[in-house]
N, C-alpha and C positions, 0 to 999 in steps of 0.2 A: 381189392377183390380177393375171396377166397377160392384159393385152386386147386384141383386135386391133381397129381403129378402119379403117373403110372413110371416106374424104368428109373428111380433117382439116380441109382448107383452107377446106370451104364452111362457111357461115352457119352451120347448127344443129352439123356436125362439129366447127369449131374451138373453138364453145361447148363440144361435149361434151369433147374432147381437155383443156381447162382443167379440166373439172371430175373428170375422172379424176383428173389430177393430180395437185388438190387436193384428194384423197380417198387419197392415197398408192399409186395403183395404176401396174404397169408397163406402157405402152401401143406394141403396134407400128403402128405406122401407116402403111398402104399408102397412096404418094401415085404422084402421075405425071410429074412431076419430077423435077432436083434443087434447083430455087428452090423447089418444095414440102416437099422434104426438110431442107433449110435452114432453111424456118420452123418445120416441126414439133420439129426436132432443140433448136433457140432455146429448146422448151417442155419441155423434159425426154422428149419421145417418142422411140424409134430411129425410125427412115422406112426403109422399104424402098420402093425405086423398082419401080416395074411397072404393067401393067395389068390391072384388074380383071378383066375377062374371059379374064386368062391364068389356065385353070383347075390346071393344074398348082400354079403358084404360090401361088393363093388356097388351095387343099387344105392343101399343107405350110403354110402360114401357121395356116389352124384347126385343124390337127392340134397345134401348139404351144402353143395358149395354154389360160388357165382361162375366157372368155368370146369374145364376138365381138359387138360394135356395127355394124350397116351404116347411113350415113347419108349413104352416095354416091348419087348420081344427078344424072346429064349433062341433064335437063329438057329433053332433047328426044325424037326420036322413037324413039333408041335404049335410055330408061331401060327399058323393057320388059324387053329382053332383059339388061340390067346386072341386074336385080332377078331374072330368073329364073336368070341362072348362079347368082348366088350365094345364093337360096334354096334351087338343085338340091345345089349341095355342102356347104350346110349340112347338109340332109337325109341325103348320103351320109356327110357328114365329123362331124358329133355327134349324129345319131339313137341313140337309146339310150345315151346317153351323161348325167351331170348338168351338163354347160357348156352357161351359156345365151347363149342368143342372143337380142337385142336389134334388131328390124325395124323400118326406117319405114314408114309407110302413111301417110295422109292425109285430115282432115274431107273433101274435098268428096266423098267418096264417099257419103256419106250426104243428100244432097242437103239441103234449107231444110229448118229448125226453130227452136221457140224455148225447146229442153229437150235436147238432140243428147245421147245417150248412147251407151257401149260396143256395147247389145245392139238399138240402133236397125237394121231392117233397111237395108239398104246400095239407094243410090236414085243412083248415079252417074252423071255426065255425061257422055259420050266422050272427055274429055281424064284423067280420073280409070278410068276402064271397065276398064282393063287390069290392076289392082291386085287385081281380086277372086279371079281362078283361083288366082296366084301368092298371096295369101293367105290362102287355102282347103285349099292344098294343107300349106302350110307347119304351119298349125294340125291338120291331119287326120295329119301327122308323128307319131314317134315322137322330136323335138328339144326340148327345153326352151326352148321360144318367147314370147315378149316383143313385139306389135307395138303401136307407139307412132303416133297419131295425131296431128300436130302441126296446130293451127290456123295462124292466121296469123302467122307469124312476125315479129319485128321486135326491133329493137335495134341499136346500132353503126353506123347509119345504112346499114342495108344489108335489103334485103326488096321484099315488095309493096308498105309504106307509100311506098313510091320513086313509083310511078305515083300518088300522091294529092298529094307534095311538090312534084312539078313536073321530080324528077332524072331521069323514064323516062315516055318518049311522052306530056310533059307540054305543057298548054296554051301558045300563040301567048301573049308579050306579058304571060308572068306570070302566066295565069288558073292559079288550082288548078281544074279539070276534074273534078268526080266521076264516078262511075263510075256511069252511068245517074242517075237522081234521088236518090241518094244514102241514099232512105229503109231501104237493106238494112241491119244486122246483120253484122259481120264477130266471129265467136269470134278472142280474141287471145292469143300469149303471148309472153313476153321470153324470146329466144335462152338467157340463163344459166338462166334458172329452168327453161326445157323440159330442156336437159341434165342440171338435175339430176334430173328425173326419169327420166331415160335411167340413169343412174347409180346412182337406187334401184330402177330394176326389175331393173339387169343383177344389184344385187347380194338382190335381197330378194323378187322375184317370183318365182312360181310356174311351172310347165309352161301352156301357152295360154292369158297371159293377155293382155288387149287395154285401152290405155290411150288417151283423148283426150287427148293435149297442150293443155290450154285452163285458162286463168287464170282466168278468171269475168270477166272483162271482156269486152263485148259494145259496144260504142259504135257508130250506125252510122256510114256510110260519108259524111251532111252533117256530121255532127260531126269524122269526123276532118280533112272537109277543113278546113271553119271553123279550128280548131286548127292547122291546118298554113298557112291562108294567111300570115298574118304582116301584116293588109295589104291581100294582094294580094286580087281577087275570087275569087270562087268560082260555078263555073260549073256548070250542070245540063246535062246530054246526054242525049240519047235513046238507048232500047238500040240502034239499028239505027248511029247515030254512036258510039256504046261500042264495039263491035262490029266497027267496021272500025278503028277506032284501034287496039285491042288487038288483035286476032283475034279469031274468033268464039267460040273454045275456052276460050280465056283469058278472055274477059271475060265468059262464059255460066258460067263457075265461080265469078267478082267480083259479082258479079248476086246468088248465092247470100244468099238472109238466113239464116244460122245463129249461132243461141248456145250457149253448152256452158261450163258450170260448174267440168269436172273432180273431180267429188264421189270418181269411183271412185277415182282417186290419192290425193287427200288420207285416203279414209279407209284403202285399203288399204297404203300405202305411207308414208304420214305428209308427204308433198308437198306443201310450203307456199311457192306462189310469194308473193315480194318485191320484184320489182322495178315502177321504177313503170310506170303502163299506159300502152299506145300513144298515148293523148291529152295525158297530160302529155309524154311523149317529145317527141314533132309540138307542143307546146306552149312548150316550151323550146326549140327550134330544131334539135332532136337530128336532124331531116332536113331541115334549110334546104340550097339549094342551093349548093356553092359557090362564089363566083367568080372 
C-alpha cells in the first residue's frame, strides 16, 4: 500500500515510518526540510519537502496514495489549525472514498480514570479542548477514519518521561521532582508498539473507528520517579509549584490519574504490545541524563 505519513521525524511519526516499512509498505513522507528529508529517505521513505498547511499540496499528495497517517503536530498553539487543515482535506479529498485514514487524538481528553475506554465521554482540559469539534466532525464524515488515542508516550529517550528523568524543567542539584505528589496514574505506551497499532488500524480497521494507544501499564508518577532516580532523591511538589514549573496547562494534564488497558485493540485488531514498560525503561537508565 502507498502511504502518506504527516510528523516522520517526530516521536510516534518516526516510530510509525519504521514500522510501515517493516510491514512492506511505500510511504511518502511530507517533512519540512531537507535534513528531514535526508532522514526519511536513509529509511526507505520518498520525502517531499513542504508545508503542511500548503493545502494545495497536502490535496495532490492524498489524492495519490492507498492510505494517509497524520501524526504531525507543532504542540503548540498552532496545532489547532495544522489538525483542522488537514482533517478539512481529508474530508474533501477521500470522503466516500475506501482509503483510510489514520488520525491522532489523544488520552487526556478524557480527563482521570481507572478504566479509560474508547466510548468514555470525553471530559478535557483546555490544553486538550480543542481536539473535540475537529474530531466530531471528522467521524460525522463520509471518510474511512481511524483515530488513535496515544497515552503517554516513551521510548528512545525521548517524551514526557524527560520531565521526571531530570532532562526537561528538571530539579536543582539532581533532585527527580515529581509531578505534584506523584500519587497520580499515567496510562503508558512504547513509541514502536503504538505504531504498530497505527499500522494495523490503517491496514485492518474499519470506517469510525476509535482506538486508545495504551499498553496496560499504568505505574504512577512516585514509582516512576523512584525508577528514574538512580540515586538521586526524589522530590514531592505541590500542584501550585507543579504548575508554575511546567505551565499551568501542561501540568494540569500531568496531574491527570488515568489507566487504560487498550482491550478494544487487542481484541479487535490483534495488538499486542511488547516492549518493556516505562519503569523498566527509567529503570535501566534508558532516560539518564547525559553528560
Amino acid at each position: 500500500m502507498s502511504v502518506l505519513l504527516t510528523g516522520a521525524t517526530g516521536h510516534i511519526g518516526s516510530a510509525v515510518l519504521r514500522s510501515l516499512i517493516a510491514r512492506s509498505h511505500d510511504v511518502v513522507a511530507l517533512v519540512r526540510s531537507s535534513a528531514g528529508a535526508e532522514l526519511v529517505s536513509g529509511q526507505g521513505a520518498r520525502a517531499v519537502v513542504g508545508d503542511i498547511t500548503d493545502q494545495v499540496l497536502l490535496r495532490d499528495l492524498m489524492s495519490r496514495v492507498d492510505g494517509v497517517v497524520h501524526t504531525a503536530s507543532p504542540g503548540d498553539a498552532t496545532s489547532a489549525q495544522v489538525d483542522t487543515t488537514v482533517v478539512d482535506l481529508a474530508i474533501s479529498t477521500l470522503g466516500g472514498t475506501n482509503i483510510p485514514y489514520v488520525h491522532t487524538g489523544g488520552v487526556w481528553i478524557f480527563g482521570s480514570g481507572s478504566d479509560l475506554v474508547e466510548t468514555d465521554a470525553p471530559n478535557p482540559l483546555p490544553i486538550t479542548a480543542w481536539r473535540l469539534s475537529i474530531e466530531d466532525r471528522l467521524r460525522a464524515s463520509a471518510v474511512r477514519s481511524t483515530i488513535i488515542a496515544p497515552t503517554v508516550v516513551y521510548g528512545y529517550g525521548r517524551g514526557i518521561p524527560n520531565v521526571l528523568a531530570g532532562n526537561e524543567n528538571g530539579g536543582a542539584g539532581g533532585e527527580v521532582r515529581l509531578v505534584g505528589d506523584g500519587r497520580q496514574h499515567w496510562a503508558t505506551v512504547h513509541a514502536d508498539d503504538l505504531a504498530d497499532l497505527y499500522v494495523l488500524a490503517l491496514e485492518k480497521a474499519g470506517s469510525d473507528d476509535y482506538f486508545l494507544g495504551a499498553s496496560g501499564a499504568n505505574p504512577t508518577v512516585r514509582e516512576l520517579g523512584e525508577a528514574a532516580a538512580h540515586g538521586r532523591p526524589v522530590v514531592e511538589e505541590s500542584i501550585d509549584a507543579t504548575r508554575e514549573r511546567l505551565g499551568a496547562m501542561f501540568a494540569d494534564a500531568l496531574l491527570l490519574d488515568q489507566q487504560a488497558f487498550g482491550r478494544h485493540a487487542r481484541e479487535d485488531l490483534g495488538w499486542t504490545p511488547t516492549h518493556p514498560t516505562l519503569l523498566e525503561e527509567l529503570a535501566s537508565g534508558g532516560y539518564q541524563r547525559l553528560s
